[in-house]
The first five atom37 places (N, CA, C, CB, O) and aatype in JSON, in Angstrom:
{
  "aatype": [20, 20, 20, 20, 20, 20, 20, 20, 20, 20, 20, 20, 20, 20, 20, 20, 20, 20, 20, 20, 20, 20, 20, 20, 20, 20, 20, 20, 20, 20, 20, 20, 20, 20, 20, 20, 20, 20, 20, 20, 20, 20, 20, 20, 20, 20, 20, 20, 20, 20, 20, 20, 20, 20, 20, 20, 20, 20, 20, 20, 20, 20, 20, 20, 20, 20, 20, 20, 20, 20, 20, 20, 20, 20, 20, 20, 20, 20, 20, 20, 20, 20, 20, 20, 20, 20, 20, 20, 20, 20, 20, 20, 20, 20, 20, 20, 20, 20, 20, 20, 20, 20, 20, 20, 20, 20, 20, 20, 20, 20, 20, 20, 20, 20],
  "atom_mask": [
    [1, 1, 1, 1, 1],
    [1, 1, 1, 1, 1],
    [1, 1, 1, 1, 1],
    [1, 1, 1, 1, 1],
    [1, 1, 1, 1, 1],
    [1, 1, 1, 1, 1],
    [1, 1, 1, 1, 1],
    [1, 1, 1, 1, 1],
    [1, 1, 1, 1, 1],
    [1, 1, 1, 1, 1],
    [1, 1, 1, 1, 1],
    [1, 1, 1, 1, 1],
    [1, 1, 1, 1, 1],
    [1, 1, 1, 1, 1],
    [1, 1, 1, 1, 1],
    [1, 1, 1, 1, 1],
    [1, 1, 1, 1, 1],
    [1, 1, 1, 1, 1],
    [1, 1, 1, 1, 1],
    [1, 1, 1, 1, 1],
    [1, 1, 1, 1, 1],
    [1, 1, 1, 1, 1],
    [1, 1, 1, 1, 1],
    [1, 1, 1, 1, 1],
    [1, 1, 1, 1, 1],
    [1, 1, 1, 1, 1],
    [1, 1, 1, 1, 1],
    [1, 1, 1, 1, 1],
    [1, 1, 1, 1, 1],
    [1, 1, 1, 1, 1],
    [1, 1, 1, 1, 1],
    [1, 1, 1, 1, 1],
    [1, 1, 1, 1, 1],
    [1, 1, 1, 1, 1],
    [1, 1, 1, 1, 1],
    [1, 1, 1, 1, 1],
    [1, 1, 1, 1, 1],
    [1, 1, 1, 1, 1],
    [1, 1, 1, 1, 1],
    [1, 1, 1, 1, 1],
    [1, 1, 1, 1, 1],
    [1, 1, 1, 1, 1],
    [1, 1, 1, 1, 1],
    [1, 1, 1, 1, 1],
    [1, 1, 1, 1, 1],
    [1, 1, 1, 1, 1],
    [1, 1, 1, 1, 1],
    [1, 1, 1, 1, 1],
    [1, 1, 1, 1, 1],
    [1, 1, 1, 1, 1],
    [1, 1, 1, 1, 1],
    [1, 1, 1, 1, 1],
    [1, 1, 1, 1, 1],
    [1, 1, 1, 1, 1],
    [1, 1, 1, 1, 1],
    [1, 1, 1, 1, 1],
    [1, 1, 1, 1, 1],
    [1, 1, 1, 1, 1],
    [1, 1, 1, 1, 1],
    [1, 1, 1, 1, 1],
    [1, 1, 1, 1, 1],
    [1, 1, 1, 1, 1],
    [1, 1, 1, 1, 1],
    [1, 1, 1, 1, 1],
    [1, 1, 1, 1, 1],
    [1, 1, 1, 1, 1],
    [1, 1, 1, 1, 1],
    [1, 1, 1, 1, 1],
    [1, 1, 1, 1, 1],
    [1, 1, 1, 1, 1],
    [1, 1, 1, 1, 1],
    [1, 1, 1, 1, 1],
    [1, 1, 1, 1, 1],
    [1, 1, 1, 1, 1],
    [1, 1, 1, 1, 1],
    [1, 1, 1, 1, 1],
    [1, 1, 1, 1, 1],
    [1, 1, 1, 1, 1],
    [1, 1, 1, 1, 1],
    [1, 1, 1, 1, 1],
    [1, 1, 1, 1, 1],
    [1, 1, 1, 1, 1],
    [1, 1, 1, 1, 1],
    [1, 1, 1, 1, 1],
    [1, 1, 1, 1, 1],
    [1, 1, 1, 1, 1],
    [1, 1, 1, 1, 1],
    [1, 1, 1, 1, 1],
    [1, 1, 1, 1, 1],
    [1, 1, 1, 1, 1],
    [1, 1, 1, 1, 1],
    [1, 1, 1, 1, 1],
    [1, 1, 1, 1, 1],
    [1, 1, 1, 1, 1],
    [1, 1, 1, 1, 1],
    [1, 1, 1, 1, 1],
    [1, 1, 1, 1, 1],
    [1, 1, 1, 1, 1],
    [1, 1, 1, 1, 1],
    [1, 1, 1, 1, 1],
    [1, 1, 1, 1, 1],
    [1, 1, 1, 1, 1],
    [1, 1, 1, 1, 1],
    [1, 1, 1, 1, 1],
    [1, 1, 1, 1, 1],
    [1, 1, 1, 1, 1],
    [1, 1, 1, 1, 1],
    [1, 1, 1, 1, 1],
    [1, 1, 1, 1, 1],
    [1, 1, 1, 1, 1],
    [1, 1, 1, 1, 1],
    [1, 1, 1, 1, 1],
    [1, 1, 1, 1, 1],
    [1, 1, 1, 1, 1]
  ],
  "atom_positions": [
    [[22.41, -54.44, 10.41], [21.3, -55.0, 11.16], [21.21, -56.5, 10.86], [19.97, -54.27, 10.83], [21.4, -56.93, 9.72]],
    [[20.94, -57.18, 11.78], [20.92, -58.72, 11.79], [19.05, -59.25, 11.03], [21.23, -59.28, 13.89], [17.95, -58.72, 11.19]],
    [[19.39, -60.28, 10.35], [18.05, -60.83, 10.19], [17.92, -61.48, 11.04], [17.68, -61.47, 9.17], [18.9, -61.8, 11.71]],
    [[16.56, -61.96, 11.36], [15.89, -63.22, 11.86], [16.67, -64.3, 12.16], [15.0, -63.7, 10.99], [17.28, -64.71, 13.15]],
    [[16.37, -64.9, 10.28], [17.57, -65.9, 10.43], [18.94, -65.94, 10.65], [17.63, -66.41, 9.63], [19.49, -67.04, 10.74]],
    [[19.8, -64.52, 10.77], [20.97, -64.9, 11.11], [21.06, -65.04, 12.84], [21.95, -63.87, 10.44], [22.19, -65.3, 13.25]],
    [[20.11, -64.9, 13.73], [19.83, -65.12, 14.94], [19.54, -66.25, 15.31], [19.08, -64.5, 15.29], [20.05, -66.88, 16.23]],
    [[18.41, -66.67, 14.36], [18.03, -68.14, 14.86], [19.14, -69.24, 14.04], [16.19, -68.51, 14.38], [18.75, -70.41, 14.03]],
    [[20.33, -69.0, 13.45], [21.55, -69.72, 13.13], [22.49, -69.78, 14.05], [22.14, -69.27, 12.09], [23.17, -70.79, 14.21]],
    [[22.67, -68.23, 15.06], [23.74, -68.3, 16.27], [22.66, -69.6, 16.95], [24.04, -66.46, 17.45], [22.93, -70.8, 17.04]],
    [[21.42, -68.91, 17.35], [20.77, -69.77, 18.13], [20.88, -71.9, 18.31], [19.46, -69.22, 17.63], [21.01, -72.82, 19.12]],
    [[20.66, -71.52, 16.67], [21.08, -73.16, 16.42], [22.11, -73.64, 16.75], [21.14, -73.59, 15.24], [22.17, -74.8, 17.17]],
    [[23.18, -72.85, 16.63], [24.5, -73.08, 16.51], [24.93, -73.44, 18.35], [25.28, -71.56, 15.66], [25.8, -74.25, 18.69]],
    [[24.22, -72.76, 19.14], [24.27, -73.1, 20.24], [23.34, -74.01, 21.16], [24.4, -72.17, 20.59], [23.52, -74.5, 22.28]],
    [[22.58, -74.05, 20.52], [21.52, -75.19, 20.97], [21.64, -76.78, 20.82], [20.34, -74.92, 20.27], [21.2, -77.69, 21.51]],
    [[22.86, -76.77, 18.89], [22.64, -77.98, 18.24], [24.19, -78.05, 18.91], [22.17, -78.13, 16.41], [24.86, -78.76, 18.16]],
    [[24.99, -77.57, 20.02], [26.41, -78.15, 20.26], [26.33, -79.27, 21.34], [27.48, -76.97, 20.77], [25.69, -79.28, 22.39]],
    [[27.1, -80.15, 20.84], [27.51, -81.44, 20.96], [28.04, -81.35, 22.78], [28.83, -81.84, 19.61], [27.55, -82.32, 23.37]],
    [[28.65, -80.71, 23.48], [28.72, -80.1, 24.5], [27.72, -80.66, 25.53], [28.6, -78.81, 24.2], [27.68, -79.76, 26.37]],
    [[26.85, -81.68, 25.98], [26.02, -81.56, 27.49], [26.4, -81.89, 28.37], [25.0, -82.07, 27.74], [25.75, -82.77, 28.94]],
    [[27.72, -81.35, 29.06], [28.06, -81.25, 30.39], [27.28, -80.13, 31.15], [29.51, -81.04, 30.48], [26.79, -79.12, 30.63]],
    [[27.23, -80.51, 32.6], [26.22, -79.6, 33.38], [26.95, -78.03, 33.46], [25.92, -80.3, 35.08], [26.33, -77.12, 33.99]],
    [[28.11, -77.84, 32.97], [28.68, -76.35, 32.98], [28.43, -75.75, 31.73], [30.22, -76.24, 33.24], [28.36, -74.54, 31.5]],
    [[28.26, -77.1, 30.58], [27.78, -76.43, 29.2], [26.23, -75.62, 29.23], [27.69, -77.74, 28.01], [25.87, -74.5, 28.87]],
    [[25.43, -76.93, 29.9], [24.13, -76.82, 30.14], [23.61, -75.19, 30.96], [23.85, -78.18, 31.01], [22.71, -74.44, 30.6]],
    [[24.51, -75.06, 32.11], [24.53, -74.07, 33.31], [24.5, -72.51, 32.37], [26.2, -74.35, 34.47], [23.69, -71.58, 32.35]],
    [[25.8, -72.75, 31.65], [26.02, -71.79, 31.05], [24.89, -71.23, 30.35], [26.97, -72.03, 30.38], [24.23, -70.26, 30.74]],
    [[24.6, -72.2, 28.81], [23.61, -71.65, 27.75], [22.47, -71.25, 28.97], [23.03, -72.98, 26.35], [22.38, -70.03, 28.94]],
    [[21.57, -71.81, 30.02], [20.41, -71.38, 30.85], [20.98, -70.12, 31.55], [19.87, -72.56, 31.94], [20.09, -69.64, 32.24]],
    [[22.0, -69.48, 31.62], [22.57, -67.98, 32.56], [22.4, -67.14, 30.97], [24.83, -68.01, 33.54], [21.78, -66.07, 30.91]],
    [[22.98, -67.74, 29.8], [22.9, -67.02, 28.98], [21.44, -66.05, 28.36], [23.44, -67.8, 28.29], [21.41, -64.86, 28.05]],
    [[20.0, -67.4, 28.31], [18.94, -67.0, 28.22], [18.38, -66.57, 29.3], [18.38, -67.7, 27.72], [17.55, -65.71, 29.0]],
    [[18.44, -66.8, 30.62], [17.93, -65.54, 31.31], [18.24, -64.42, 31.69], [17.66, -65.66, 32.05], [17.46, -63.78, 32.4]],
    [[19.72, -63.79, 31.21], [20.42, -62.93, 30.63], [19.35, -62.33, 29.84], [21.59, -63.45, 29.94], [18.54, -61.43, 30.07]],
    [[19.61, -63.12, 28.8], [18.87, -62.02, 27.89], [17.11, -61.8, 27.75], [19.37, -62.4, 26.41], [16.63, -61.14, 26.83]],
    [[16.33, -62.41, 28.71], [15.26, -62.57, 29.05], [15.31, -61.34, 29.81], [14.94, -63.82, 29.6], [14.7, -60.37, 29.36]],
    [[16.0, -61.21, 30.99], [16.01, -60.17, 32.12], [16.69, -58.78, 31.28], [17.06, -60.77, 33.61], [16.43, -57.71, 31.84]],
    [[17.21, -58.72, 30.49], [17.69, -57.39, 29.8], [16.79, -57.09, 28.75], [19.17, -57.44, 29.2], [16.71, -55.91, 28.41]],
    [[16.03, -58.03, 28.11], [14.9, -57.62, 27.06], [13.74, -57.19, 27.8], [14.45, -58.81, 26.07], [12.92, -56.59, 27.08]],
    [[13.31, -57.34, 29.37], [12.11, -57.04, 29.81], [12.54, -55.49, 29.99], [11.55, -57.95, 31.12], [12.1, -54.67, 29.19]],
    [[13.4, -55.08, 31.03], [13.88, -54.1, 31.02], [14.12, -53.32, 29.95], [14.63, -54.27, 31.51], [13.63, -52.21, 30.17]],
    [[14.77, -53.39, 28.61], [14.46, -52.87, 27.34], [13.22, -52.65, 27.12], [14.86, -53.57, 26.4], [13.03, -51.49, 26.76]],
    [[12.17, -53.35, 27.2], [10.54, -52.93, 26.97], [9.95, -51.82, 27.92], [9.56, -54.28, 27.25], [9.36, -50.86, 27.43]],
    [[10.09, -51.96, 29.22], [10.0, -51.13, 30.25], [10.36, -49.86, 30.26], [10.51, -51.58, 31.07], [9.72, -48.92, 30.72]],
    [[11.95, -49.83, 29.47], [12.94, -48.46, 29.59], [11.94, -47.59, 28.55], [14.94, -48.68, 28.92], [11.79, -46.37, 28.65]],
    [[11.06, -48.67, 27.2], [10.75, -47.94, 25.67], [9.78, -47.26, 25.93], [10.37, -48.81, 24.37], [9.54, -46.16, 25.44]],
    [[8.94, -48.04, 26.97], [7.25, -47.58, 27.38], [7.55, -46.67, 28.27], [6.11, -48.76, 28.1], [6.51, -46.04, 28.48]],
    [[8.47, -46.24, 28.96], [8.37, -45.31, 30.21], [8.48, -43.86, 29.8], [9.53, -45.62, 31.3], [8.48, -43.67, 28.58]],
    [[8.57, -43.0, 30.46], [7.94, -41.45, 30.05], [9.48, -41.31, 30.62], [6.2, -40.5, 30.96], [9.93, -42.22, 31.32]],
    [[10.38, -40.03, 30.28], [11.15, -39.88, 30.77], [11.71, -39.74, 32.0], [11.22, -39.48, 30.37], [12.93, -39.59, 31.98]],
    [[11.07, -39.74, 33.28], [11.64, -39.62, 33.95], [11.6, -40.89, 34.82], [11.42, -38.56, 34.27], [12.22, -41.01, 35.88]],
    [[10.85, -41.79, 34.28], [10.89, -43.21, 34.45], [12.16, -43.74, 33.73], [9.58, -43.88, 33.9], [12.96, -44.46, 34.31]],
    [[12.27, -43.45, 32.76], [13.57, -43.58, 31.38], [14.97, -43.73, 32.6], [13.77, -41.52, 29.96], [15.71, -44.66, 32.93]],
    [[14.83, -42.28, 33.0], [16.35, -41.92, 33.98], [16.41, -42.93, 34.98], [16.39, -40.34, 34.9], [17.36, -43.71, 35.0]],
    [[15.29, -43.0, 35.98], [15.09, -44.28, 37.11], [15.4, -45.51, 36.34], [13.43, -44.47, 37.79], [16.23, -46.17, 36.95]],
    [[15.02, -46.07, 35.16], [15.91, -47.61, 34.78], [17.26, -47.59, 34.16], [15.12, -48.5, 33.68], [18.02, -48.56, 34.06]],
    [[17.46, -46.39, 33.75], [18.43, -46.94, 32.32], [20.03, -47.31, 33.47], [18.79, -45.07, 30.58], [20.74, -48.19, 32.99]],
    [[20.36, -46.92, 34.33], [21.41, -47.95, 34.52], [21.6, -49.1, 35.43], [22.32, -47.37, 34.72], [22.58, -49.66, 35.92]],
    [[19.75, -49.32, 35.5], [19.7, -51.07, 35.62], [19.72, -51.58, 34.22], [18.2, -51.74, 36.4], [20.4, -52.61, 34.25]],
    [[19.31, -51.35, 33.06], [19.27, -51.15, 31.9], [20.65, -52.08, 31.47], [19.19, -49.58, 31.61], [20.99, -53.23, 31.18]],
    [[21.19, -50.61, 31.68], [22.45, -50.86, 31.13], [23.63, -52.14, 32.13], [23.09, -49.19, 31.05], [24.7, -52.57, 31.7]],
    [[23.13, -52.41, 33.16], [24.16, -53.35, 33.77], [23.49, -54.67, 33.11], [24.27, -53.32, 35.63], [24.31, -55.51, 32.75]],
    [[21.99, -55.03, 32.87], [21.59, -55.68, 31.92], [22.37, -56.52, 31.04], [21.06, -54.96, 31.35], [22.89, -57.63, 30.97]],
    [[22.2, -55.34, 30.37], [23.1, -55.54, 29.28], [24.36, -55.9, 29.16], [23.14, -54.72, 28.76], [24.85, -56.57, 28.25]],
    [[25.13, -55.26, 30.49], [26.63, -56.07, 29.74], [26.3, -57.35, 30.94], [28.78, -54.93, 29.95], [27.38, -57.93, 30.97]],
    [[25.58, -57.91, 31.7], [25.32, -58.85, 32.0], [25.08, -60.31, 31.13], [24.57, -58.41, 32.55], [25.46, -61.47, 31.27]],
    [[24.08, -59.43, 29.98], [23.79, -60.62, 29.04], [25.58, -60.7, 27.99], [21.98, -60.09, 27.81], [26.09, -61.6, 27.32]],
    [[26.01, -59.34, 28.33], [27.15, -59.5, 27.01], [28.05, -60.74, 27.86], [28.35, -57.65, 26.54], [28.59, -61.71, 27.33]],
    [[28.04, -60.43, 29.18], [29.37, -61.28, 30.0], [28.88, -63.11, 29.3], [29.18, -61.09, 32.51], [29.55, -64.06, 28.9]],
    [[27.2, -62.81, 29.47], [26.95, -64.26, 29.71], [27.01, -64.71, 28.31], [25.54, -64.63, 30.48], [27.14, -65.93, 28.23]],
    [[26.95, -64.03, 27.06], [27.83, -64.55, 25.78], [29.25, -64.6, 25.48], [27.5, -63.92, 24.81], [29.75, -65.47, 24.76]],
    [[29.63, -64.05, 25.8], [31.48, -64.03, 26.16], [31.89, -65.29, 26.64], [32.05, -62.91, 27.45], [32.69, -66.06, 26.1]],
    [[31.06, -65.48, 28.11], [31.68, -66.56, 29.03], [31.41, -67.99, 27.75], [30.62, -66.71, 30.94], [32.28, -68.57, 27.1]],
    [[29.69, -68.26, 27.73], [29.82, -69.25, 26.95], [30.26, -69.48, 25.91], [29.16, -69.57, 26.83], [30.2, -70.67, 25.61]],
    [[30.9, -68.54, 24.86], [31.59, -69.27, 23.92], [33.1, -68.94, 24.33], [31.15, -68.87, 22.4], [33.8, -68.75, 23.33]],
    [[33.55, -68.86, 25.13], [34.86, -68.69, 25.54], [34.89, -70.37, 26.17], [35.14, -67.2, 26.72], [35.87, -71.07, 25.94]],
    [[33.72, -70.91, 26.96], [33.29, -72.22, 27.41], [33.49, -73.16, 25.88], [31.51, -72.13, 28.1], [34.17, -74.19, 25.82]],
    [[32.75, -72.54, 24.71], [32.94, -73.39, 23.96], [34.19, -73.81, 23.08], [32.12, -73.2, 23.45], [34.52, -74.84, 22.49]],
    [[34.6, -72.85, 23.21], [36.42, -72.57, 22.18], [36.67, -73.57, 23.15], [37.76, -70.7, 22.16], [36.66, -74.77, 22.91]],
    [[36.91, -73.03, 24.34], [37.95, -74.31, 25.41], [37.7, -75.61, 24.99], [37.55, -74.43, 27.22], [38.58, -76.46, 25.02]],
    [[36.2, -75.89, 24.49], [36.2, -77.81, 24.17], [36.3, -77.89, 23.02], [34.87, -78.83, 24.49], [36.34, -79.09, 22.73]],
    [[36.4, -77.12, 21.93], [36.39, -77.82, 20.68], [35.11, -77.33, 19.91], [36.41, -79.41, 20.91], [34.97, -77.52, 18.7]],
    [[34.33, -76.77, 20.58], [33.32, -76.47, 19.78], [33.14, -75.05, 18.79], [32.35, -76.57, 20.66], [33.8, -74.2, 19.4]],
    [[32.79, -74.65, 18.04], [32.31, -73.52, 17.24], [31.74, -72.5, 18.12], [31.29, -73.94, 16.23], [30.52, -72.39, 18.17]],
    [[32.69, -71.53, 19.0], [32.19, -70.47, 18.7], [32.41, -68.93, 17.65], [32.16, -70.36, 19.68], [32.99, -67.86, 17.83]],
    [[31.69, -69.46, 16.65], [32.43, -68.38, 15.68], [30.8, -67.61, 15.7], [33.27, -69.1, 13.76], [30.89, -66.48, 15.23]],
    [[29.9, -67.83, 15.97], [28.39, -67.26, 16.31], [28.75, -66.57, 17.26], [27.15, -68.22, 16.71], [27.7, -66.26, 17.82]],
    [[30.1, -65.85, 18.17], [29.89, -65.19, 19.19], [30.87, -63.72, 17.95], [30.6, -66.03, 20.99], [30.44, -62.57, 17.85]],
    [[31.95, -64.17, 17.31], [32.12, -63.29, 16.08], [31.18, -62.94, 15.45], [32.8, -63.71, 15.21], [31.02, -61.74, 15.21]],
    [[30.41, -63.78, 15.06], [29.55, -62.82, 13.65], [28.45, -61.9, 14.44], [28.47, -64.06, 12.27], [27.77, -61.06, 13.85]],
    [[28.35, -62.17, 15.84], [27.33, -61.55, 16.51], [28.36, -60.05, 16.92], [26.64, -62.64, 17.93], [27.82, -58.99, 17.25]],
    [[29.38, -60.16, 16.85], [30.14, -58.61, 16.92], [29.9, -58.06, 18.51], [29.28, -57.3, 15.65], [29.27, -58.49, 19.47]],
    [[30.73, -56.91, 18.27], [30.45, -56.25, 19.43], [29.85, -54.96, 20.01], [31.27, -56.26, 19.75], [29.92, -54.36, 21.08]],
    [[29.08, -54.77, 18.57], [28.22, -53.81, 18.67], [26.91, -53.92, 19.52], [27.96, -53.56, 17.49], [26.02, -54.71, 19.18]],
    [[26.79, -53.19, 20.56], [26.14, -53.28, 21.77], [24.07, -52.95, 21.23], [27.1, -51.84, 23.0], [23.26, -53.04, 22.15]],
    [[23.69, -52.7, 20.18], [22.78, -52.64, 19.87], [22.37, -53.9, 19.05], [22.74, -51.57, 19.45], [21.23, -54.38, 19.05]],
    [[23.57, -54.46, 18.24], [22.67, -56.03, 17.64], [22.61, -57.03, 18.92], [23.72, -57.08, 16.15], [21.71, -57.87, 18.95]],
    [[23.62, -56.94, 20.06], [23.98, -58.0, 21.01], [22.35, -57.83, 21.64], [25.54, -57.66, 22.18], [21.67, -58.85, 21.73]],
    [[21.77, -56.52, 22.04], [20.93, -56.33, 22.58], [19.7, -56.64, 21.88], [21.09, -55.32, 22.97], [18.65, -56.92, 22.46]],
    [[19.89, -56.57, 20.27], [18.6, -57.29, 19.69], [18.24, -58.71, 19.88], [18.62, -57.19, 18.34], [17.21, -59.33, 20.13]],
    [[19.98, -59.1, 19.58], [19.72, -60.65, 20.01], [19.34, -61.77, 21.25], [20.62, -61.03, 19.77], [19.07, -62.97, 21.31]],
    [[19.48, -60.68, 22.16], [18.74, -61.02, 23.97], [16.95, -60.71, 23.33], [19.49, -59.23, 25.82], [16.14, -61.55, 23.71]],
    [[16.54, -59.85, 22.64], [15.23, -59.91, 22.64], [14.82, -60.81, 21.67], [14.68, -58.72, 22.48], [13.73, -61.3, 21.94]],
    [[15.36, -61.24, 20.54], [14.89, -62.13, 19.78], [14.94, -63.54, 20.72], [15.71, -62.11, 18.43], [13.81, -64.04, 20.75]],
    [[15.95, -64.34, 21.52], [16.18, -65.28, 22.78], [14.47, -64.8, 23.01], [17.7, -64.79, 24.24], [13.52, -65.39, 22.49]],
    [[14.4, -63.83, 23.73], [13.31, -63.81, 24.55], [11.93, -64.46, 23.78], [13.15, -62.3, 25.01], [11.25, -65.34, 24.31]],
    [[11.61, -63.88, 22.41], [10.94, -64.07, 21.75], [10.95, -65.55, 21.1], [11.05, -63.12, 21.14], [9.95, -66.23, 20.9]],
    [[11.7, -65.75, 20.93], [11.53, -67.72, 20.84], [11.61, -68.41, 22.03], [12.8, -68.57, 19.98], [10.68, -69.22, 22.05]],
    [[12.37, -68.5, 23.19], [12.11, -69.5, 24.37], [10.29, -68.66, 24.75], [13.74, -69.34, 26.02], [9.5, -69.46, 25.24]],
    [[9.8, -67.37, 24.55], [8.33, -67.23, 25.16], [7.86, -67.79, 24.12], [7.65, -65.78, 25.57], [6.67, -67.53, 24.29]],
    [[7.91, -68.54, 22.85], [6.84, -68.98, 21.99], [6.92, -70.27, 21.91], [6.81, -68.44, 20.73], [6.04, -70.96, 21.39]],
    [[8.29, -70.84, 22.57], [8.6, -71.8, 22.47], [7.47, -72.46, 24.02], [10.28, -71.77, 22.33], [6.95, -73.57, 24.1]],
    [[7.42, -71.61, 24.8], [7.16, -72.18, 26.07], [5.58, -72.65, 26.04], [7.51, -71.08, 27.26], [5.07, -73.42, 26.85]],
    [[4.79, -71.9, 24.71], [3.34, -72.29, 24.82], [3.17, -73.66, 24.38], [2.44, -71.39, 23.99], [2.05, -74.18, 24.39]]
  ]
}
């Protein structure tokens, strides 16, 4: 299981790259509403009674590898220039931390936004 801080270190790690071309820029903003739009749906799928459960889970799940594509793409964006993506390694490919880490995104750009 991931801490906090090892989230808000990928986070840094992609926020503080040297990178501001408008495809760098394009990218990281597809990435967080990625994981904005797959963490609401995660809340939705938790609160729903089961047979609400069955009606989301494979919007749910396209979600999800939506947000996975949109971490893939950008640090595959970042290897190509030179930059560090080794925050897309330590984030693994286990489909339950990837999915924590779209809700933690969510939870700092919404606290960030007040």
């Amino acid at each position: 299981m991931f801490s906090r801080s090892e989230f808000q270190s990928i986070i840094d790690e992609i926020e503080n790259c040297k990178l501001i071309d408008q495809d760098f820029l394009e990218l990281r903003q597809e990435l967080i509403i990625a994981a904005v739009n797959y963490s609401r749906i995660r809340v939705d799928w938790y609160l729903a009674v089961s047979e609400e459960r069955a009606r989301i889970e494979s919007g749910r799940t396209a979600a999800h590898d939506r947000f996975i594509d949109a971490c893939n793409i950008l640090s595959r964006y970042m290897g190509q220039h030179n930059e560090s993506n080794a925050w897309r390694v330590a984030l693994s490919d286990d489909r339950k931390v990837i999915g924590d880490f779209a809700c933690y995104i969510h939870a700092i750009y919404g606290l960030k936004a007040r």
